[in-house]
One Martini backbone bead per residue (centre of mass of N, CA, C, O) as a GRO file, in nm:
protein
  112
    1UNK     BB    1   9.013 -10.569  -3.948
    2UNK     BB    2   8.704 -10.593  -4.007
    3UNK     BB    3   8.466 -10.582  -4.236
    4UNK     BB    4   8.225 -10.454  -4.095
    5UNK     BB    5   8.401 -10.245  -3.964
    6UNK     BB    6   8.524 -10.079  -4.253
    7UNK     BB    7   8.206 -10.061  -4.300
    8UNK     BB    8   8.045  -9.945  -4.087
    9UNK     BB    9   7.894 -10.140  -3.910
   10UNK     BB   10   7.692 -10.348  -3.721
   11UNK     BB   11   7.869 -10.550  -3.460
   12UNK     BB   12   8.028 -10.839  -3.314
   13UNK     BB   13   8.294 -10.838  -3.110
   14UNK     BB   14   8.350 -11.147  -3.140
   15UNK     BB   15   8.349 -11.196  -3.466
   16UNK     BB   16   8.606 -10.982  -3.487
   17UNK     BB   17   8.809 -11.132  -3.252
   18UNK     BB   18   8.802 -11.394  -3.482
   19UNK     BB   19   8.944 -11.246  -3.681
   20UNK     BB   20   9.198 -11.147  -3.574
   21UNK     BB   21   9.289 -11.447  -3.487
   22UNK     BB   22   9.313 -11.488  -3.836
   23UNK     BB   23   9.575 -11.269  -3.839
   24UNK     BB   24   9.759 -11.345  -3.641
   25UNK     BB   25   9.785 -11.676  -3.756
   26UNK     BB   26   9.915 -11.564  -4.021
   27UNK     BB   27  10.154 -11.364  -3.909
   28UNK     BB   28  10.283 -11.608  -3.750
   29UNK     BB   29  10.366 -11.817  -4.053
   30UNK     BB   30  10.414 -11.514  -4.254
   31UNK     BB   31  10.535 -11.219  -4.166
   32UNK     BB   32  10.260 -11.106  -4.234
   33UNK     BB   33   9.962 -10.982  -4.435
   34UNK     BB   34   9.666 -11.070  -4.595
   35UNK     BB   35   9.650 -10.761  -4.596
   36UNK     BB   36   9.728 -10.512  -4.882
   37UNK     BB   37   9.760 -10.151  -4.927
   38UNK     BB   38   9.832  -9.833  -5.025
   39UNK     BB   39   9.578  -9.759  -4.846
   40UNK     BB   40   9.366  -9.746  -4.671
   41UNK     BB   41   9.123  -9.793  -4.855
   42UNK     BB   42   9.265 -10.020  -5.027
   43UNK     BB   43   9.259 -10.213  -4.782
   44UNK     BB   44   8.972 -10.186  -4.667
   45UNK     BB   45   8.854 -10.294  -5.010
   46UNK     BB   46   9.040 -10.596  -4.911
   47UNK     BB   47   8.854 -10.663  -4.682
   48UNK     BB   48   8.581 -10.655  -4.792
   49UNK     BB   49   8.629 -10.889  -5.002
   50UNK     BB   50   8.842 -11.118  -4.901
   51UNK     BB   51   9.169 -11.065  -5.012
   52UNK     BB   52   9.375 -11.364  -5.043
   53UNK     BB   53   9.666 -11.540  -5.016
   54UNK     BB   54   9.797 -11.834  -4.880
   55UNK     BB   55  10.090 -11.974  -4.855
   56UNK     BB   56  10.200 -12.286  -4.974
   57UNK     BB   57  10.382 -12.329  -4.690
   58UNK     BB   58  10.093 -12.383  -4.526
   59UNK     BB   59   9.923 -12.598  -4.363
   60UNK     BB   60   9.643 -12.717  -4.458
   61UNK     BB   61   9.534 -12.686  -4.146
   62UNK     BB   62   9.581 -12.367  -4.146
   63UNK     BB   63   9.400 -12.280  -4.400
   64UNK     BB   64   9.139 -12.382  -4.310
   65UNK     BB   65   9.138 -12.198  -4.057
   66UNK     BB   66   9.161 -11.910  -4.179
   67UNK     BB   67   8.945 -11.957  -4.392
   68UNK     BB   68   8.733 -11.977  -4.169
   69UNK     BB   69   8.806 -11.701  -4.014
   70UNK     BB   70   8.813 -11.520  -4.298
   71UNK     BB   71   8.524 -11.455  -4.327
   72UNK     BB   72   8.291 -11.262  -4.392
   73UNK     BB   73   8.070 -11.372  -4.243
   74UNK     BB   74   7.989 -11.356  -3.898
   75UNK     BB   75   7.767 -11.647  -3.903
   76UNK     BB   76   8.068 -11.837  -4.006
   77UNK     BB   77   8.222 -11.787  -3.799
   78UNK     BB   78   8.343 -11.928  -3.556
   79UNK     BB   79   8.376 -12.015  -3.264
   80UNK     BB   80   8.532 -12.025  -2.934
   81UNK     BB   81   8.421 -12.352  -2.938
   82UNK     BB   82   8.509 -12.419  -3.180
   83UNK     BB   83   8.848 -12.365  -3.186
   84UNK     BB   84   8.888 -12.560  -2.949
   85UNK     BB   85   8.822 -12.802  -3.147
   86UNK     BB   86   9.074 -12.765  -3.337
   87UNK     BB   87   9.315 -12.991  -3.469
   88UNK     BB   88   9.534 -12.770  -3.487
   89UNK     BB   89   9.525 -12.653  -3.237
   90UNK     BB   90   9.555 -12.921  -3.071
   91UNK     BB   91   9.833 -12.998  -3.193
   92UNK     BB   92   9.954 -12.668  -3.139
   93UNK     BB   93   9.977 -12.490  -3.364
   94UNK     BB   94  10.173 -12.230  -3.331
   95UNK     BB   95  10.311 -12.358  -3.080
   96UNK     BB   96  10.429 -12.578  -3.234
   97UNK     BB   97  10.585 -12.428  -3.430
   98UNK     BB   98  10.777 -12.261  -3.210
   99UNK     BB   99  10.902 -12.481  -3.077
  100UNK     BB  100  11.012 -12.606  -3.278
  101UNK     BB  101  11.212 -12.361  -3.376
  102UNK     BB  102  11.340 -12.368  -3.114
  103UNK     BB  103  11.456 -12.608  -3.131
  104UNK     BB  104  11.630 -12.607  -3.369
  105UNK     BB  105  11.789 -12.379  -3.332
  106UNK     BB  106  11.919 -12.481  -3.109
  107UNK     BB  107  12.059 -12.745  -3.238
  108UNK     BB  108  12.180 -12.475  -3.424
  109UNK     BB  109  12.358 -12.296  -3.264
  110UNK     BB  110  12.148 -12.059  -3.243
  111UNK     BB  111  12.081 -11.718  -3.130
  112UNK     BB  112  11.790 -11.552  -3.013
   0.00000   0.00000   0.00000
């Protein structure tokens, strides 16, 4: 959920999918959440404050892609035209981590 959505401000629907989509691109690197909270509350008081930090092992192109899109202001996130254009995106990015990981997979003869 978007930190507008969470503090309930008037929002752009497209600028909150565009932040779905780099949680979404977080939790498909790292099996996880950007943001966790004990409760309700305050998962959405580190929603709204943007406090997150992606680990160590994600690329640098998919960080810098993430913290672009993880941003609180909304006229500050890509575009969808924006995104696009990255060249991470562009590379593969999830898609491209997905296929390596089903390749090595296969090839250590692990069962998906």
């Amino acid at each position: 959920m978007a930190p507008e959505v969470c503090q309930r401000k008037e929002y752009c629907g497209l600028a909150s999918d565009i932040w779905s989509f780099g949680v979404i691109i977080f939790v498909m690197l790292t099996g996880t959440f950007p943001f966790k909270g004990t409760n309700e509350k305050d998962l959405f008081n580190k929603i709204a404050r943007g406090l997150f930090r992606p680990p160590e092992t994600i690329d640098f192109e998919a960080k810098r892609l993430i913290n672009k899109i993880l941003t609180l202001d909304p006229s500050k996130r890509p575009t969808a035209h924006e995104l696009n254009q990255d060249r991470w995106l562009n590379a593969g990015g999830v898609a491209g981590i997905a296929k390596n990981n089903l390749k090595n997979m296969n090839q250590s003869g692990k069962n998906l």
